[in-house]
C-alpha atoms as one frame of an Amber mdcrd trajectory, in Angstrom:
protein
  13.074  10.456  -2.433   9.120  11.568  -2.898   6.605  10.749  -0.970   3.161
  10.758   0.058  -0.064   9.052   1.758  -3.541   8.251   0.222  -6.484   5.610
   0.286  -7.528   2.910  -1.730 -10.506   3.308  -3.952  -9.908   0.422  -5.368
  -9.251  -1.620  -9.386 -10.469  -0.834 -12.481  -8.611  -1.685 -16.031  -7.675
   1.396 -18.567  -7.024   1.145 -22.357  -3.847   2.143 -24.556  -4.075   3.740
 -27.614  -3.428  -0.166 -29.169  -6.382  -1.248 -27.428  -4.278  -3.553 -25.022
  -6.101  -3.183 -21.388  -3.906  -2.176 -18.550  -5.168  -3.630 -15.006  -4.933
  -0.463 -12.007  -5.406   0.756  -9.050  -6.935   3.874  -8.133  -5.609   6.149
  -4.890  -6.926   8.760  -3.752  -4.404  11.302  -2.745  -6.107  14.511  -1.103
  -3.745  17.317   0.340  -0.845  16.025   2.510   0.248  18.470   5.228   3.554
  18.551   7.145   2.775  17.451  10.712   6.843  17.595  11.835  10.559  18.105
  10.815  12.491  15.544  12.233  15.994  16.580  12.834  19.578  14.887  13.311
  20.081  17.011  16.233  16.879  16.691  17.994  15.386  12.670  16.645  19.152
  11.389  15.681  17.841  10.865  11.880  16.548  13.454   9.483  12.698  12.789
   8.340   9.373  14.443   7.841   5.752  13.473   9.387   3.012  13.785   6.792
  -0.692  13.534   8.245  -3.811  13.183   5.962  -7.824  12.656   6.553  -9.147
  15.106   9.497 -10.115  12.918  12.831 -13.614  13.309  13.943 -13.457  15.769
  16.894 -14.856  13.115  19.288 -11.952  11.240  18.922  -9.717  14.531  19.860
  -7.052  13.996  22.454  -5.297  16.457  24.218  -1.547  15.804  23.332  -2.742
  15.154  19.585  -4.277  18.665  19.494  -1.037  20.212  21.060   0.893  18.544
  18.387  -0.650  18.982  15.588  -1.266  22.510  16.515   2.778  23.347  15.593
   0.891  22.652  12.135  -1.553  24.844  12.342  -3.763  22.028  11.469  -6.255
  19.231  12.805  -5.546  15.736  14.349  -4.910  13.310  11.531  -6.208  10.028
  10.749  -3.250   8.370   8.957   0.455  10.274   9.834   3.503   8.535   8.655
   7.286   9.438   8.384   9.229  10.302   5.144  13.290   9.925   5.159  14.995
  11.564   2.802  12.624  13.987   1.754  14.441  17.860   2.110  13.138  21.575
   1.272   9.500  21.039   3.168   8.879  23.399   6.010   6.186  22.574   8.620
   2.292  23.197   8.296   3.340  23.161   4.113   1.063  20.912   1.933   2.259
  18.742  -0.973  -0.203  17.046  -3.197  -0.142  14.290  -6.182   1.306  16.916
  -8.582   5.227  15.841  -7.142   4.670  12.802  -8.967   4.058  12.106 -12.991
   3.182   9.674 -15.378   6.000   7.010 -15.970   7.671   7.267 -12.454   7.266
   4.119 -10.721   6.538   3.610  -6.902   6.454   1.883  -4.326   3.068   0.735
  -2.511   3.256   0.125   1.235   0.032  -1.124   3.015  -1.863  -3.957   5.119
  -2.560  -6.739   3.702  -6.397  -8.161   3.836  -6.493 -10.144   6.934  -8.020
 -13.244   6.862  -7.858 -14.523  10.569  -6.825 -18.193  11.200  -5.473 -20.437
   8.172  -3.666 -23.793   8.254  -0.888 -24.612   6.141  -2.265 -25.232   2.549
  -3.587 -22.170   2.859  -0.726 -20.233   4.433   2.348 -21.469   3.428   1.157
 -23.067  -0.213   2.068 -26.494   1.966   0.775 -29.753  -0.554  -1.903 -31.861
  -0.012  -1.409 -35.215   1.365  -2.603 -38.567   0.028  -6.552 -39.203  -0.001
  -6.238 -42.733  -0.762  -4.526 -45.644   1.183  -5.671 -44.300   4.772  -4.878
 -40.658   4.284  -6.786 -38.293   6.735  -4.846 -38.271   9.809  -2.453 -40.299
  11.823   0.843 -40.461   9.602  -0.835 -39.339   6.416  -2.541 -36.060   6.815
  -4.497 -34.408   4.111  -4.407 -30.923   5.118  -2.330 -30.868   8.398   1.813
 -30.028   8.823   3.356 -33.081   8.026   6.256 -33.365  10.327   7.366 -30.741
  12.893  11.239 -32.061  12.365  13.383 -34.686  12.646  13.094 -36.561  16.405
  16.627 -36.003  17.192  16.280 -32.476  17.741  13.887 -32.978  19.951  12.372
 -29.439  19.817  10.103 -27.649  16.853  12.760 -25.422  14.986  12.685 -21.428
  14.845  10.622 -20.648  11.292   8.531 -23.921  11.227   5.781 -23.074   8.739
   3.003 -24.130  10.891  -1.148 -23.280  11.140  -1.448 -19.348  12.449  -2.984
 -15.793  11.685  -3.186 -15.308   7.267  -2.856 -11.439   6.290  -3.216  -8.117
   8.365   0.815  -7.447   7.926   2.651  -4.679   6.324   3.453  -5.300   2.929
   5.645  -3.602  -0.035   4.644  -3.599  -3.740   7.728  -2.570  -5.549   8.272
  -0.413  -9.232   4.580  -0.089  -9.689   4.299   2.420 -12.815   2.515   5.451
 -12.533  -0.106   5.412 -15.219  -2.022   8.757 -14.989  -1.906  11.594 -12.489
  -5.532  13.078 -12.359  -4.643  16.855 -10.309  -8.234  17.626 -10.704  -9.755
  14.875  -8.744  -6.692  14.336  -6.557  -6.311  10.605  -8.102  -3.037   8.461
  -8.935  -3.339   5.526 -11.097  -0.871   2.917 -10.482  -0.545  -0.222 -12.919
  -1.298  -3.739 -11.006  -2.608  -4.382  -7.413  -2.030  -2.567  -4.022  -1.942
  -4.391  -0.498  -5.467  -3.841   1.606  -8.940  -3.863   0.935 -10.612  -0.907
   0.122 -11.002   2.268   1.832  -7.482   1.156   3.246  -4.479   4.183   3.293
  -1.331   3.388   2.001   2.174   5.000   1.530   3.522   6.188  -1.388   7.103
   6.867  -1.952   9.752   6.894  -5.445  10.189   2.828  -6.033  13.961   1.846
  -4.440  14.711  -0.008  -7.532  13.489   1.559 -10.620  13.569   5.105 -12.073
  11.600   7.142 -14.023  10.346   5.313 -17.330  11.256   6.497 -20.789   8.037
   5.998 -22.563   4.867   6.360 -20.461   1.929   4.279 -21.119  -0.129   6.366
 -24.142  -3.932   6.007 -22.935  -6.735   6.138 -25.054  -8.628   8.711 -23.647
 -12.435   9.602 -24.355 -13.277  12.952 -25.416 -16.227  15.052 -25.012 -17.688
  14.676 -27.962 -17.628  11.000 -27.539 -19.081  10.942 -24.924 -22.240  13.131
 -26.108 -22.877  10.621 -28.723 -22.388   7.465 -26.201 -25.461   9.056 -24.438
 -27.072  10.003 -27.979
């Protein structure tokens, strides 16, 4: 299993050679540097620690410095852990070139939080009745209905209730890998990513999908084209 970590730049929509527009999302994957070699031995599991996006030096601590130092690099911003990922060797760097059009991913980020939501909102609960004295007591428009029957005399574990909307980890599975741009360290991933913008993200070969056998044929604007567009 691949892996790596980027940022969000956020969606834009790309043609095929049919003219059919393709919706995507844009990452920015700079240089990805091996911050540790987890071993069975040492960590009981087997894993490496990838760190991207220098800290300001303000922000320095003293046992980040000492450990990323092993590296022979700077404290990181985002550092996350890849299982399954042999044949690195710490302080190496890895970039967007492991992956290639058709592959499809998996997209791990936070979601956009969106502080305190009731029901209708957070759960897709219905509306109740606005005729016939609905607005509160025992027909509420946009409250919980009923906590649960009275004999149980308690609220049950998993009652979808009012609470926090958003800010949690989320997975977006088999997203296909549309283009792989080496030059300005960019991977272009068909459909949405979790977060808002500016937001990093995980990257790592989709669980349930391999590589595709026909990758997306893009129309792609040359030069020349482009002389006369500004003609």
């Amino acid at each position: 299993m691949k892996g790596i970590l980027g940022r969000k730049i956020g969606m834009t929509q790309l043609f095929t050679v049919e003219g059919v527009s393709i919706p995507v999302s844009v990452i920015e994957v700079p240089e990805n540097i091996v911050t540790k070699i987890l071993t069975k031995e040492k960590d009981n599991y087997e894993a490496i620690q990838l760190g991207v996006f220098d800290k300001k030096q303000s922000t320095h601590k003293k046992p980040e410095l000492g450990h990323f130092a092993k590296a022979d690099t700077k404290p990181k911003k985002f550092v996350r852990e890849f299982r399954d990922f042999p044949g690195l060797k710490l302080g190496q760097t890895i970039n967007v070139s492991i992956f290639s059009a058709g592959e499809f991913v998996d997209v791990i980020g936070t979601s956009k939080g969106k502080g305190f939501a009731g029901p209708i909102k957070r759960h897709n609960q219905a509306i109740g009745p606005r005729s016939h004295g609905g607005g509160g007591g025992s027909k509420p428009i946009r409250q919980t209905g009923s906590l649960g029957d009275i004999s149980g005399n308690k609220v049950v574990k998993g009652m979808t209730m009012p609470g926090r909307l958003g800010h949690s980890r989320v997975t977006k599975q088999s997203l296909e890998i549309v283009k792989v741009d080496q030059e300005n360290n960019l991977l272009i991933v068909k459909g949405s990513i979790p977060g808002p913008k500016k937001s990093f993200v995980m990257i790592r070969t989709a669980i349930k999908k391999s590589t595709s056998k026909t990758p997306i044929n893009l129309f792609e604007v040359s030069p020349k084209d482009q002389e006369l567009k500004h003609e």
